[in-house]
N, CA, C and O atoms as a Tripos MOL2 file, in Angstrom:
@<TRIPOS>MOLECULE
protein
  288   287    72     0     0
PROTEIN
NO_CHARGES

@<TRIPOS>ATOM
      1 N         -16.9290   12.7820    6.5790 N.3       1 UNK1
      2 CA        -15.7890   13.5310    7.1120 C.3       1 UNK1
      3 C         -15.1550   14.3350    5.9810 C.2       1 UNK1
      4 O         -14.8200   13.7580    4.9460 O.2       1 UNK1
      5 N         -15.0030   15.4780    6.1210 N.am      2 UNK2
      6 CA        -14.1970   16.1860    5.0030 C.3       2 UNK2
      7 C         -12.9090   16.0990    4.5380 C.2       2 UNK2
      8 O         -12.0020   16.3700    5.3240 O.2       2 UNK2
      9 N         -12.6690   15.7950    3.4900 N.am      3 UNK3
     10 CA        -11.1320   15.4640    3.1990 C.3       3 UNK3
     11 C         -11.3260   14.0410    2.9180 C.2       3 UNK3
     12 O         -10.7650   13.8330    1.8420 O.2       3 UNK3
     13 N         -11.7820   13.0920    3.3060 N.am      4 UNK4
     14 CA        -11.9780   11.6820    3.1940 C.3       4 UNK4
     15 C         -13.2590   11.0450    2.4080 C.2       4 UNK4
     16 O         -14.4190   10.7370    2.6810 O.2       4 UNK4
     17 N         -12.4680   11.0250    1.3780 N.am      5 UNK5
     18 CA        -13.2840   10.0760   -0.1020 C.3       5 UNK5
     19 C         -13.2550    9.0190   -0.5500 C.2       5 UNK5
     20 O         -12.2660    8.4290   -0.1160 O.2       5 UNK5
     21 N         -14.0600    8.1840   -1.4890 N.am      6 UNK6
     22 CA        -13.0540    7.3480   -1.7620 C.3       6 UNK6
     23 C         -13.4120    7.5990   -3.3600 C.2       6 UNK6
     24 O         -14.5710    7.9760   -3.5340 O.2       6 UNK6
     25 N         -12.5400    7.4400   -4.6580 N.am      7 UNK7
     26 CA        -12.5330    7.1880   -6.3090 C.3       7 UNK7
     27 C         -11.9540    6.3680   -6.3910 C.2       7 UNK7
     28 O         -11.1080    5.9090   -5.6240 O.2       7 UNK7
     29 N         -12.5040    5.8590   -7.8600 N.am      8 UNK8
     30 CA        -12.1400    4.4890   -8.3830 C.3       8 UNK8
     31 C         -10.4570    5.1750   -9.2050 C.2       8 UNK8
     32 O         -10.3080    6.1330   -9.9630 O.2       8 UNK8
     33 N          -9.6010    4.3520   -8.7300 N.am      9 UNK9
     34 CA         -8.4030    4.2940   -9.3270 C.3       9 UNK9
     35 C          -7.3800    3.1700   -9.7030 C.2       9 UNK9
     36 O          -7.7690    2.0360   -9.9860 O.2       9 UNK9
     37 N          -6.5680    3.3880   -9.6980 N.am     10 UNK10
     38 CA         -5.8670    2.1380  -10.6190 C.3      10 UNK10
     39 C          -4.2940    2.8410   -9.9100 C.2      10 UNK10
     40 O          -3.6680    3.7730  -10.4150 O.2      10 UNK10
     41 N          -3.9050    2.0650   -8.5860 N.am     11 UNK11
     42 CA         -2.6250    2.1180   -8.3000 C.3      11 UNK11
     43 C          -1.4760    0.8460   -8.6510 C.2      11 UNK11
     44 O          -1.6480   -0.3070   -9.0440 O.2      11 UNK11
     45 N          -0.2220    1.6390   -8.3120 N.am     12 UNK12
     46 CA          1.0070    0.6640   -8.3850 C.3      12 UNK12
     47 C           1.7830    1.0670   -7.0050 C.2      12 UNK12
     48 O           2.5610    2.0060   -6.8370 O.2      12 UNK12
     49 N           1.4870    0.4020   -6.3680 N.am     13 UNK13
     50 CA          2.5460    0.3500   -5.2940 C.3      13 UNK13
     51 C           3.2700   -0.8200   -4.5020 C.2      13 UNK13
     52 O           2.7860   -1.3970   -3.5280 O.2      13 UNK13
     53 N           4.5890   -1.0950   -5.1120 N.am     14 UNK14
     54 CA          5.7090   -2.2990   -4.3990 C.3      14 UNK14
     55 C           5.8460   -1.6840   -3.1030 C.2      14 UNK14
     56 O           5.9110   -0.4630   -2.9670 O.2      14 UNK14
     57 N           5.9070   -2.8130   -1.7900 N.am     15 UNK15
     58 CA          6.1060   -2.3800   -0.2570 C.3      15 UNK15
     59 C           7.2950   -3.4740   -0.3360 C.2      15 UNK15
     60 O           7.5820   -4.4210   -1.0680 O.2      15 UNK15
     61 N           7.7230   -2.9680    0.5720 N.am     16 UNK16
     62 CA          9.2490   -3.7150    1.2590 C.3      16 UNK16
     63 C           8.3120   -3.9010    2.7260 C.2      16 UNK16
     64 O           7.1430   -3.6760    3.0380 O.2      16 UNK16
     65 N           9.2830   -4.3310    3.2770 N.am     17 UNK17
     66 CA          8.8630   -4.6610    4.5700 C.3      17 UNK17
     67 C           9.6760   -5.6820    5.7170 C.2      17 UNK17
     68 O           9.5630   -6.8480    5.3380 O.2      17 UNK17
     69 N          10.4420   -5.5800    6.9780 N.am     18 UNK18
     70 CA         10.5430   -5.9980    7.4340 C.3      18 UNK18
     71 C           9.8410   -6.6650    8.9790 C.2      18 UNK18
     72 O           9.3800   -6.0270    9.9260 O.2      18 UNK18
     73 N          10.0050   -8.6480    8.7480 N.am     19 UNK19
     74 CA          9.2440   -9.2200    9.5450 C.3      19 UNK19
     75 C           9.5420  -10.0840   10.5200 C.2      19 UNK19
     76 O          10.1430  -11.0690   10.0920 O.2      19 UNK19
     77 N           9.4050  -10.0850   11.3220 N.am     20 UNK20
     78 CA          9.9000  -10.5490   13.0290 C.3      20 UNK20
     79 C           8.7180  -11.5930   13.1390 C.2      20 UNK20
     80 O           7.6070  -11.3240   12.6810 O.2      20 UNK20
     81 N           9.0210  -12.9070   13.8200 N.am     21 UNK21
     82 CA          8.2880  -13.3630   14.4570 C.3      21 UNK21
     83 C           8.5950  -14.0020   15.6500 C.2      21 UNK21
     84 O           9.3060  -15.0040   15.5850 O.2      21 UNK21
     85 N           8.0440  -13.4650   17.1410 N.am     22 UNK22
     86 CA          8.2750  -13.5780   18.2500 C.3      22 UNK22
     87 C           7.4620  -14.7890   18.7100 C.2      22 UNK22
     88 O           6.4850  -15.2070   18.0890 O.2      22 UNK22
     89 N           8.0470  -15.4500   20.1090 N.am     23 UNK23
     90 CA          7.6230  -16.7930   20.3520 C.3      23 UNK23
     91 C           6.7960  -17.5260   19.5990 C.2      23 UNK23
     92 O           5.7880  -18.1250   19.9740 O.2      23 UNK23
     93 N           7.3780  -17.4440   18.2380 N.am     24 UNK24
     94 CA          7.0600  -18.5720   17.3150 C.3      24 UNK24
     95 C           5.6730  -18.4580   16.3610 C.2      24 UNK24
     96 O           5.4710  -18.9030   15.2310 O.2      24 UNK24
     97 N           4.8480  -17.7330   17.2080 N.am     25 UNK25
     98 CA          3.6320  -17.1520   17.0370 C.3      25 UNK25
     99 C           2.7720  -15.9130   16.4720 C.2      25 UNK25
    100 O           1.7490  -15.9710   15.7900 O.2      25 UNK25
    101 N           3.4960  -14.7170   16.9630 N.am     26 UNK26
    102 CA          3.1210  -13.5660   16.8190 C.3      26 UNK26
    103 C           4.0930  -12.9010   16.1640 C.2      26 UNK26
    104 O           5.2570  -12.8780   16.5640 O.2      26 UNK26
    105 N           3.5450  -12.1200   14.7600 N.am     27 UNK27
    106 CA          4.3140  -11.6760   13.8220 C.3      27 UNK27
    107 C           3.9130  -10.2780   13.3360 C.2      27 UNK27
    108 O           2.7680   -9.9270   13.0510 O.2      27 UNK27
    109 N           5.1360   -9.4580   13.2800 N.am     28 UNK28
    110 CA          5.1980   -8.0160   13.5570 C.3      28 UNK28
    111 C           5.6290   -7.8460   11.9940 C.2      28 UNK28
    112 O           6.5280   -8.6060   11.6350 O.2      28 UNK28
    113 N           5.1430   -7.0130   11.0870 N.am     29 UNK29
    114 CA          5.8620   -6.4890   10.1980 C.3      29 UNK29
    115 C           5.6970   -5.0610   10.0560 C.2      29 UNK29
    116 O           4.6480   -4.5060   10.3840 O.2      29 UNK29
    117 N           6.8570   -4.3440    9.5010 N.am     30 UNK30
    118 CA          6.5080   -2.5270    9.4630 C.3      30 UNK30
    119 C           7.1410   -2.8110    8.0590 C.2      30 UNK30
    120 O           7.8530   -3.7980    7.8750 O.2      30 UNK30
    121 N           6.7710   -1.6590    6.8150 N.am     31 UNK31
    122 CA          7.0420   -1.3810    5.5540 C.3      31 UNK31
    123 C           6.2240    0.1790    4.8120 C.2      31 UNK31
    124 O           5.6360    1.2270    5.0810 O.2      31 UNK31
    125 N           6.5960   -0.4300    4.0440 N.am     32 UNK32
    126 CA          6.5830    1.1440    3.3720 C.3      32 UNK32
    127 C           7.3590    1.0720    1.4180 C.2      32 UNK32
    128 O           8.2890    0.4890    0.8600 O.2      32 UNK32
    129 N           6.2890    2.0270    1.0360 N.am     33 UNK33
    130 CA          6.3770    1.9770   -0.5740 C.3      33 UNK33
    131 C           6.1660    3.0690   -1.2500 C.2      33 UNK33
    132 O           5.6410    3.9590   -0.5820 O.2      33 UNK33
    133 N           6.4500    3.3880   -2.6450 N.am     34 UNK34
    134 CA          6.2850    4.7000   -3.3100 C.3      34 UNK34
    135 C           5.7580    3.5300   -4.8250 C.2      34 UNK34
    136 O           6.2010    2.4860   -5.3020 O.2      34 UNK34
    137 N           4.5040    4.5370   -5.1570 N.am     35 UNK35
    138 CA          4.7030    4.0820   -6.6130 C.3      35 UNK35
    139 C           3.3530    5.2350   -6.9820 C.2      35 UNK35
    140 O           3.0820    6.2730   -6.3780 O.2      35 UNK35
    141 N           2.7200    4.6810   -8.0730 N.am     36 UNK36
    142 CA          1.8360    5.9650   -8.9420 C.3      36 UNK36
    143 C           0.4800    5.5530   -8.9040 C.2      36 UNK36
    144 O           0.1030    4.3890   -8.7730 O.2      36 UNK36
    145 N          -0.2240    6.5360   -9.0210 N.am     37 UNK37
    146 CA         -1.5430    6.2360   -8.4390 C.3      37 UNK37
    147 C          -2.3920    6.9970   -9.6640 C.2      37 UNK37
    148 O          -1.9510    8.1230   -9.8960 O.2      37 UNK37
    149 N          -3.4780    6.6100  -10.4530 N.am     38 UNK38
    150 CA         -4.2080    7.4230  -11.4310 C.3      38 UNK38
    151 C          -5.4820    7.1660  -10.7240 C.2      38 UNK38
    152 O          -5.8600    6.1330  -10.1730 O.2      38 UNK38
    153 N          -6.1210    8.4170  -10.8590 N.am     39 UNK39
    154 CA         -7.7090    8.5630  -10.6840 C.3      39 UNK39
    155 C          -8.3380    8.2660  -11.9370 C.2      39 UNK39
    156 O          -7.9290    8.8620  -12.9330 O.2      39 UNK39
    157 N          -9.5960    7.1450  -12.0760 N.am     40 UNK40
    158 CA        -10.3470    7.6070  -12.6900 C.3      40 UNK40
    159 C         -10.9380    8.4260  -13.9130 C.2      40 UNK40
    160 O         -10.9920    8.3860  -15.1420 O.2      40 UNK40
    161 N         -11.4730    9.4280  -12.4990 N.am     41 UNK41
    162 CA        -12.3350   10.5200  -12.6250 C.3      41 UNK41
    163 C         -11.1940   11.4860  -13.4380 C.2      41 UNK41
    164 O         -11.4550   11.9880  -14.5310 O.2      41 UNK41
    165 N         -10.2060   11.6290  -12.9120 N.am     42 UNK42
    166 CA         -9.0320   12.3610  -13.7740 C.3      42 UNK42
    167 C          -8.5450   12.0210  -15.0850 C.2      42 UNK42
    168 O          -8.0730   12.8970  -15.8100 O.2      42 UNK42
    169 N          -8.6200   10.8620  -15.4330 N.am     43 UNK43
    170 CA         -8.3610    9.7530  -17.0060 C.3      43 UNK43
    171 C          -9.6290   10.6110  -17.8490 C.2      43 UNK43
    172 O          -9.5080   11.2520  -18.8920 O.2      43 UNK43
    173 N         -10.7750   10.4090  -17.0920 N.am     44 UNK44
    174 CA        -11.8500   10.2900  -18.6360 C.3      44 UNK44
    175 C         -11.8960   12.4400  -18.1890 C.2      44 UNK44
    176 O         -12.7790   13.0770  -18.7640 O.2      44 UNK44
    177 N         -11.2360   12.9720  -17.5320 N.am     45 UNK45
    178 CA        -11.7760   14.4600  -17.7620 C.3      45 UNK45
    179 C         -10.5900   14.9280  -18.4320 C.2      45 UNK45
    180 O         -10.6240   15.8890  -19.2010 O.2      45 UNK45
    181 N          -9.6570   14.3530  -18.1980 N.am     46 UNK46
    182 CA         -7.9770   15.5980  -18.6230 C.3      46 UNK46
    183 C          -7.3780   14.3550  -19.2610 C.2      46 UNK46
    184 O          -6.4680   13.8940  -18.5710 O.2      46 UNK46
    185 N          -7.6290   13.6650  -20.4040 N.am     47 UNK47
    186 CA         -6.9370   12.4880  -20.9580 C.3      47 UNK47
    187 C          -6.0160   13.2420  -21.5790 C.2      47 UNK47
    188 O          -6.5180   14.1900  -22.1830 O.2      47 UNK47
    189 N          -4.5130   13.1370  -21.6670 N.am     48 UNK48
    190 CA         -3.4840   13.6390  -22.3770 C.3      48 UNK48
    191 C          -2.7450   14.8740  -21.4860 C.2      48 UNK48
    192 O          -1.6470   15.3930  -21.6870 O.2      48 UNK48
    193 N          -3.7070   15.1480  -20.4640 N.am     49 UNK49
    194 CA         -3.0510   16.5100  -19.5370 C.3      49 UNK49
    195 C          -2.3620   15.6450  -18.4410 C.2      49 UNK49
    196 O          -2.3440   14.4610  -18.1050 O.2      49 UNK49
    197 N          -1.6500   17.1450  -17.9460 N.am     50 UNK50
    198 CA         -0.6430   16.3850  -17.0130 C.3      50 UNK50
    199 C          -1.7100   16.6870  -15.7600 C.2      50 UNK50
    200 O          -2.6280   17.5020  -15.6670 O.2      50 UNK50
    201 N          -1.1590   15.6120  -14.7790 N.am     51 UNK51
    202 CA         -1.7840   15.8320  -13.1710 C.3      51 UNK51
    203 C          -3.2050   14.7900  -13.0560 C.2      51 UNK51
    204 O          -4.1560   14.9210  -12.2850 O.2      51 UNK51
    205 N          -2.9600   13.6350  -14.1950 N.am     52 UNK52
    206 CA         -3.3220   12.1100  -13.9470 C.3      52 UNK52
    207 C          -3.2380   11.1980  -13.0810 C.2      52 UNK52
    208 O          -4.0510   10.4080  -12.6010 O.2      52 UNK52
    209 N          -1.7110   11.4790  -12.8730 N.am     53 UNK53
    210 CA         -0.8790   10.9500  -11.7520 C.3      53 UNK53
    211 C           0.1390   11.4010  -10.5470 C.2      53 UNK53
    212 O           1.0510   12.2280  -10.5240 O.2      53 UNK53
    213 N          -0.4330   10.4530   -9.4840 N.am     54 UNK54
    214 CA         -0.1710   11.0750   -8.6000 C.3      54 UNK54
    215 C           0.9210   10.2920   -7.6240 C.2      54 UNK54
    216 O           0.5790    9.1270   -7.4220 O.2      54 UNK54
    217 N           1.9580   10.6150   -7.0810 N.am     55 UNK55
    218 CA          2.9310   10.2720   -6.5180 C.3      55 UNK55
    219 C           2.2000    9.4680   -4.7910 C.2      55 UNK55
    220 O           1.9420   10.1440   -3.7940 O.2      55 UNK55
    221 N           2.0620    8.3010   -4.8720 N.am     56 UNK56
    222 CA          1.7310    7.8690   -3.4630 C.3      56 UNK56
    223 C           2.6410    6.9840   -2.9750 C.2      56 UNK56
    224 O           3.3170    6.0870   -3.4790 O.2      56 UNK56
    225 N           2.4440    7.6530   -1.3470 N.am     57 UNK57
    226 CA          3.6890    6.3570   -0.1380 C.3      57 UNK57
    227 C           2.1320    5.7270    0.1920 C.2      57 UNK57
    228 O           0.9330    6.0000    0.1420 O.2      57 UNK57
    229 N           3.2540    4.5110    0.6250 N.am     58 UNK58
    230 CA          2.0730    3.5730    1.2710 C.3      58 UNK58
    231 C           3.2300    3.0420    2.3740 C.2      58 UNK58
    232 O           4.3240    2.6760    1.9440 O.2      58 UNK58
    233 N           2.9150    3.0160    3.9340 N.am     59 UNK59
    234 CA          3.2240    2.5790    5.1550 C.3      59 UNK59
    235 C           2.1860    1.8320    5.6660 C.2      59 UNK59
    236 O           0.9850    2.0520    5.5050 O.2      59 UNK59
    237 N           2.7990    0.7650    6.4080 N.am     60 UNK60
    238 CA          2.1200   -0.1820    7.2280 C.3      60 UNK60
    239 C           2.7710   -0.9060    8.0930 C.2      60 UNK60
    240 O           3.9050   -1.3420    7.8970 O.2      60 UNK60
    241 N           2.0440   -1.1000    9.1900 N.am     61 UNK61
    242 CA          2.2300   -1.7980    9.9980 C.3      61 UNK61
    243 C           1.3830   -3.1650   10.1930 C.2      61 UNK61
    244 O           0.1790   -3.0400    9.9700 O.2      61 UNK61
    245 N           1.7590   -4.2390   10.5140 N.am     62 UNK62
    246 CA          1.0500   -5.3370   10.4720 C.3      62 UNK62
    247 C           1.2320   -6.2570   11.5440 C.2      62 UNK62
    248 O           2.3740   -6.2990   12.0020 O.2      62 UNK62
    249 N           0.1290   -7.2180   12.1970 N.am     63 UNK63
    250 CA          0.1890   -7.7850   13.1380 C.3      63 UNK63
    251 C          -0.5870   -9.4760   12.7400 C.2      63 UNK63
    252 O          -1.7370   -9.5640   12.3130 O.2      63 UNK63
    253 N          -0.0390  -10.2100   12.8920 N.am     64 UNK64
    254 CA         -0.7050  -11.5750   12.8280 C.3      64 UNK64
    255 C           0.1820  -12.9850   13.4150 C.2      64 UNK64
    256 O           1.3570  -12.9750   13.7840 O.2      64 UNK64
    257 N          -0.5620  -13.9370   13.3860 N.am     65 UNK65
    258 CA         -0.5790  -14.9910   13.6810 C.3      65 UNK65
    259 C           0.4520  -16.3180   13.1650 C.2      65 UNK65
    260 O          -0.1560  -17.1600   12.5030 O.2      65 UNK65
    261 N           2.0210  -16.6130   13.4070 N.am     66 UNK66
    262 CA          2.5530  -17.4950   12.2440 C.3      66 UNK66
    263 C           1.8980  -18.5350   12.7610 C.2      66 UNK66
    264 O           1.6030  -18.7740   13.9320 O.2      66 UNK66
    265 N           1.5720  -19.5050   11.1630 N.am     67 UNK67
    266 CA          1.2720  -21.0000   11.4790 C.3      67 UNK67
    267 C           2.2270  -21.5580   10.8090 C.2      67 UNK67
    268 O           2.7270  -21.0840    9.7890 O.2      67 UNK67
    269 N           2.6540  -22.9920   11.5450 N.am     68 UNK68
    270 CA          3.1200  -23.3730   10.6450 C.3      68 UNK68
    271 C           4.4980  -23.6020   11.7220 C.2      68 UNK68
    272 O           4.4510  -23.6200   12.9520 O.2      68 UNK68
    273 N           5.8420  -23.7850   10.7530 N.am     69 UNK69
    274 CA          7.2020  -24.1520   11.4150 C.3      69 UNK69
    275 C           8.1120  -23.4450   10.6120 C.2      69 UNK69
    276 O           8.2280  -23.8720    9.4630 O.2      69 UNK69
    277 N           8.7310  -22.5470   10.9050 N.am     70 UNK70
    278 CA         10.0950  -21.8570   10.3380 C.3      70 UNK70
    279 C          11.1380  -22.8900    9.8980 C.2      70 UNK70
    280 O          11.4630  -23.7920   10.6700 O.2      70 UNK70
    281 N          11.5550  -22.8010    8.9350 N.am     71 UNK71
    282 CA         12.8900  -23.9040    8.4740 C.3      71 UNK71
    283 C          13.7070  -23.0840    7.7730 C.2      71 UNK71
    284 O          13.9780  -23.3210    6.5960 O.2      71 UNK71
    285 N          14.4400  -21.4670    8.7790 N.am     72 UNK72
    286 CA         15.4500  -20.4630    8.8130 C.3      72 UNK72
    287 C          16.4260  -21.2270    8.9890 C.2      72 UNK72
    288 O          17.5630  -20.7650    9.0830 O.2      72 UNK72
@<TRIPOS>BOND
     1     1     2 1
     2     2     3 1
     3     3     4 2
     4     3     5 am
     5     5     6 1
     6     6     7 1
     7     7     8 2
     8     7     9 am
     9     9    10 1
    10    10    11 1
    11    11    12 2
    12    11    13 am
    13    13    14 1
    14    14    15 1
    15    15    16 2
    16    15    17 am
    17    17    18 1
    18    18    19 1
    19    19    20 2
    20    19    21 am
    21    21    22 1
    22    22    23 1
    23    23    24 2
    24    23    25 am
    25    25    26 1
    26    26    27 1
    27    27    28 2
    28    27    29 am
    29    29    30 1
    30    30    31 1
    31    31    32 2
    32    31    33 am
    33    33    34 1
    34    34    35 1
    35    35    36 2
    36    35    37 am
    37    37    38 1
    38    38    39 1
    39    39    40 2
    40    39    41 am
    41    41    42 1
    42    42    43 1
    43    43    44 2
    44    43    45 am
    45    45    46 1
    46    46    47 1
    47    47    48 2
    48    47    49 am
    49    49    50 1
    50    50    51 1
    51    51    52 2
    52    51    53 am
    53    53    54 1
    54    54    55 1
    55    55    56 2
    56    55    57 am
    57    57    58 1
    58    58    59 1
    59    59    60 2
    60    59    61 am
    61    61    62 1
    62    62    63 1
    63    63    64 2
    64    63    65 am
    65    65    66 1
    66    66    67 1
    67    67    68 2
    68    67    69 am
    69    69    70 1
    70    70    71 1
    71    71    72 2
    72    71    73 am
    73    73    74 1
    74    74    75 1
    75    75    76 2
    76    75    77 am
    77    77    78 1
    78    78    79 1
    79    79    80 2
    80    79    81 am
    81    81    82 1
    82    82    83 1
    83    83    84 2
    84    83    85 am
    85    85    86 1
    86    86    87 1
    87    87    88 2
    88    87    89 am
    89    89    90 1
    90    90    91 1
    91    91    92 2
    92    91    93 am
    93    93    94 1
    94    94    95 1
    95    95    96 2
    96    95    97 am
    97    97    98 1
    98    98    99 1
    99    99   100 2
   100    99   101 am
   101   101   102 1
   102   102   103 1
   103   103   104 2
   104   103   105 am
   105   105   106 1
   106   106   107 1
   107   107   108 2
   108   107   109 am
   109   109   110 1
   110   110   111 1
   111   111   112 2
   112   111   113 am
   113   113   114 1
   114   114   115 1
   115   115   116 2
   116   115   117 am
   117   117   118 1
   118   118   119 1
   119   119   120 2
   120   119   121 am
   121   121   122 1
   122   122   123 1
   123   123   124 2
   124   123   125 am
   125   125   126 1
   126   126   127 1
   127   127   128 2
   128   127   129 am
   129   129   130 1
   130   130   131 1
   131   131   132 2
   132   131   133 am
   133   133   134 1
   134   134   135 1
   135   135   136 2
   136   135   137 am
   137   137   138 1
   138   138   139 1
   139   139   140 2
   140   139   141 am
   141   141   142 1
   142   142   143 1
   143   143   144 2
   144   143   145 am
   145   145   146 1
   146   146   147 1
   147   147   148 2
   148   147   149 am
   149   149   150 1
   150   150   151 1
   151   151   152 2
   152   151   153 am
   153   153   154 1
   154   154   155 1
   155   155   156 2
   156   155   157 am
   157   157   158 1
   158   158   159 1
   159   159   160 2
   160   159   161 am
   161   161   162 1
   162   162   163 1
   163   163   164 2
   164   163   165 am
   165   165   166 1
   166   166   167 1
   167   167   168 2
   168   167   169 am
   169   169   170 1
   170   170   171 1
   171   171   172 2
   172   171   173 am
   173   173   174 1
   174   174   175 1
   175   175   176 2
   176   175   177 am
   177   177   178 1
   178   178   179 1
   179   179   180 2
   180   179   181 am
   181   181   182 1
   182   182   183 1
   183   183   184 2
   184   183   185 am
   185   185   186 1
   186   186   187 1
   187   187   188 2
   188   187   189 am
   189   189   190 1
   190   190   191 1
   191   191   192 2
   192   191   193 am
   193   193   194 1
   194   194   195 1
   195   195   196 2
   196   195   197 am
   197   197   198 1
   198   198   199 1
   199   199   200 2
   200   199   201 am
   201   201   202 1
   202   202   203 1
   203   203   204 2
   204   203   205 am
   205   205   206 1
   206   206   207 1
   207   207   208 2
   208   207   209 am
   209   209   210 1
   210   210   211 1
   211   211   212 2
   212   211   213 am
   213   213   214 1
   214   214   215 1
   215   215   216 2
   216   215   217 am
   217   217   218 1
   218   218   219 1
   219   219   220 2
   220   219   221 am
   221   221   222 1
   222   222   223 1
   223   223   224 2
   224   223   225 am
   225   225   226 1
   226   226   227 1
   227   227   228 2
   228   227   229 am
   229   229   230 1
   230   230   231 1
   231   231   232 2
   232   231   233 am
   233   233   234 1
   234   234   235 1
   235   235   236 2
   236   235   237 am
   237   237   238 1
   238   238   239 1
   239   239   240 2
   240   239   241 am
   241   241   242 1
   242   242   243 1
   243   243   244 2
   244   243   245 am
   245   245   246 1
   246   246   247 1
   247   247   248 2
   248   247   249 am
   249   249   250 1
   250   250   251 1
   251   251   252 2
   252   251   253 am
   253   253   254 1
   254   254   255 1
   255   255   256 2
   256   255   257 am
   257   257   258 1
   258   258   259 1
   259   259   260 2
   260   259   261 am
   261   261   262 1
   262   262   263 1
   263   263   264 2
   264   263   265 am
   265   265   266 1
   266   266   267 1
   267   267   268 2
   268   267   269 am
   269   269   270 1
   270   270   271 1
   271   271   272 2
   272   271   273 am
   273   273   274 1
   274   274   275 1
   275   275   276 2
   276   275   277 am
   277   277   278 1
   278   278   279 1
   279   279   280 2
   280   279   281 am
   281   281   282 1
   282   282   283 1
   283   283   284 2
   284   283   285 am
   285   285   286 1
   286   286   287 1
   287   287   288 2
@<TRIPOS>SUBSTRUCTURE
     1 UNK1         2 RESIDUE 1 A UNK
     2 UNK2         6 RESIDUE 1 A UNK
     3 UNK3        10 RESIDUE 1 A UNK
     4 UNK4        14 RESIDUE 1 A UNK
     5 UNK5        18 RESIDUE 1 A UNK
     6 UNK6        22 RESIDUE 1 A UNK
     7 UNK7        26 RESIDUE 1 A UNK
     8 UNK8        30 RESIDUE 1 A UNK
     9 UNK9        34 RESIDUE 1 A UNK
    10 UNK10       38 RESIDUE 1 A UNK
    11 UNK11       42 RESIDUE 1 A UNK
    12 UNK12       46 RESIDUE 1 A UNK
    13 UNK13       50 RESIDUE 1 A UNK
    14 UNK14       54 RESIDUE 1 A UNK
    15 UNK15       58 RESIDUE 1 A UNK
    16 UNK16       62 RESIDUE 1 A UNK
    17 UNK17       66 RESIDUE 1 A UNK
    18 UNK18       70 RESIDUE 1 A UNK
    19 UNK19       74 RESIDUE 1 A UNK
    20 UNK20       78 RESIDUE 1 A UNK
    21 UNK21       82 RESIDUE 1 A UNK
    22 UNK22       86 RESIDUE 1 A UNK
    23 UNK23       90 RESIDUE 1 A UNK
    24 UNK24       94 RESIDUE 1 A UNK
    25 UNK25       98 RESIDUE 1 A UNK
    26 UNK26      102 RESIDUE 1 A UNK
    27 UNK27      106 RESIDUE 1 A UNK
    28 UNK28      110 RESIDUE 1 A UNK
    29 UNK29      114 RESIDUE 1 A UNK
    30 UNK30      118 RESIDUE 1 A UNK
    31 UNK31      122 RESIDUE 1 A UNK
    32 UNK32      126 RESIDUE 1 A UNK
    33 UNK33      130 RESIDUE 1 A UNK
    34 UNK34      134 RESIDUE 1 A UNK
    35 UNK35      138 RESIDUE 1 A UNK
    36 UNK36      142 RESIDUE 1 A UNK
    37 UNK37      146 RESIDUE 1 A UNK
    38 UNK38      150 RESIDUE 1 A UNK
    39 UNK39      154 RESIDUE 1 A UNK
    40 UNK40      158 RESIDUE 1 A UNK
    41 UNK41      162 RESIDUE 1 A UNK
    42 UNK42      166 RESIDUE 1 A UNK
    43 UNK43      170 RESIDUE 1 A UNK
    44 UNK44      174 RESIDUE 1 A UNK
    45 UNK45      178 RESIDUE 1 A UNK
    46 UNK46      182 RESIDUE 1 A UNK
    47 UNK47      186 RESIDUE 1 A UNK
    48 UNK48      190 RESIDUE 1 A UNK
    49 UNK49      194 RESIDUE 1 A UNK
    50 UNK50      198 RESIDUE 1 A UNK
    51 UNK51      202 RESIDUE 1 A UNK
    52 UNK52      206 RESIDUE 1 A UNK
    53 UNK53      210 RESIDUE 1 A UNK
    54 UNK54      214 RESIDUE 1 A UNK
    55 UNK55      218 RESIDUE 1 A UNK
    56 UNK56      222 RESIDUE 1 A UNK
    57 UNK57      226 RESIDUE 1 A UNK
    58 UNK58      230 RESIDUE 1 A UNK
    59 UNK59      234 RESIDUE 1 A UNK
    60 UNK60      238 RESIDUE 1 A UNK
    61 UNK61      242 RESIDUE 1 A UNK
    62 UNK62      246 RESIDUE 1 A UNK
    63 UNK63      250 RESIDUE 1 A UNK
    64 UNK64      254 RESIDUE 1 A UNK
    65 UNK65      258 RESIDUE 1 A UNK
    66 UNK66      262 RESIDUE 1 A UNK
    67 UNK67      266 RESIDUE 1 A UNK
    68 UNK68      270 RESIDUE 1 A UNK
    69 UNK69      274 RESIDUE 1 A UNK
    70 UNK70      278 RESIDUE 1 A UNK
    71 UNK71      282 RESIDUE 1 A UNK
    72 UNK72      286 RESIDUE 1 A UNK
């Protein structure tokens, strides 16, 4: 598909996230993060130039299973 790659990189990204869990069981979380992202392929071609790094969000949504017993 064009536009869609994948390179070896070396990110930092902290997510926040808030998480719900409904009848005890089923657990909803949505979040979202900013942090810096280096390529690679960009390190060993432009070492010392700018445009190494790159500003990335990271969003998610998440769905799973609680086990276990809440002691909220």
């Amino acid at each position: 598909t064009p536009g869609v790659y994948g390179v070896p990189d070396l990110s930092f990204i902290p997510t926040w996230g808030f998480r719900r869990v409904f009848q005890e069981k089923v657990v909803v979380e949505l979040g979202g993060g900013v942090g810096f992202r280096c390529y690679l392929d960009d390190i060993k071609e432009r070492v010392g130039e700018d445009g190494i790094r790159h500003l990335v969000f990271n969003l998610h949504l998440r769905f799973g299973v609680h086990f276990g017993t809440s002691k909220d």
